[in-house]
C-alpha positions in Angstrom: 10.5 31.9 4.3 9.1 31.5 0.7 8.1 28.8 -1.0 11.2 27.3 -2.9 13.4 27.6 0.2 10.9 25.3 2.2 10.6 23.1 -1.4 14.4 22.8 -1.3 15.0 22.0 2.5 12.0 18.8 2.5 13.5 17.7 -1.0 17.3 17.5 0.9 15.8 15.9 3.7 13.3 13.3 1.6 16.8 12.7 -0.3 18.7 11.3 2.9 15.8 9.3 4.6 15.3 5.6 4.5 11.1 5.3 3.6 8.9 5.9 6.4 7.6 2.0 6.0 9.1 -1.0 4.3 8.1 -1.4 0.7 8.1 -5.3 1.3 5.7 -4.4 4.2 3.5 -2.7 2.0 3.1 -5.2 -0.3 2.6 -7.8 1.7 -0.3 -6.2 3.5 -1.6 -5.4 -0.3 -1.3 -8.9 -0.8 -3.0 -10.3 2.3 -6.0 -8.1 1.6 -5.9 -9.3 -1.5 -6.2 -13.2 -0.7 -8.8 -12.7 2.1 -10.8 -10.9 -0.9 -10.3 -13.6 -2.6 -11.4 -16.4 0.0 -14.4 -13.7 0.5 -15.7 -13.7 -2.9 -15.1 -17.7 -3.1 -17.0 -18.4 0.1 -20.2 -16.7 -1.0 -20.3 -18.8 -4.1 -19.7 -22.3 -2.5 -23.5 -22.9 -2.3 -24.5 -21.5 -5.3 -25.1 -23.8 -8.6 -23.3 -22.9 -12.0 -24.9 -20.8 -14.4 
C-alpha cells in the first residue's frame, strides 16, 4: 500500500466524520483554565501593596 493510497483513504474518511470532541467543549475547558488562572494570579496579589 503506498503512501497516497493510505493519504487518500484517512482524507475520505476525515471528510465524513463528525470531530472527535465538541469544539464548544474545547473551548469551554480553554476558558475554564483560563479563569482559574485568572483567580490564581489575583489571589497571590491580594496581600501585597501597590507599587
Amino acid at each position: 500500500m503506498s503512501l497516497s493510497t493510505v493519504v487518500l483513504a484517512a482524507s475520505e474518511t476525515a471528510e465524513h466524520s463528525e470531530p472527535a470532541i465538541n469544539p464548544y467543549v474545547v473551548g469551554g475547558i480553554a476558558l475554564g483554565i483560563l479563569l482559574l488562572m485568572l483567580l490564581v494570579t489575583l489571589s497571590f496579589g491580594a496581600g501585597r501593596e501597590h507599587s
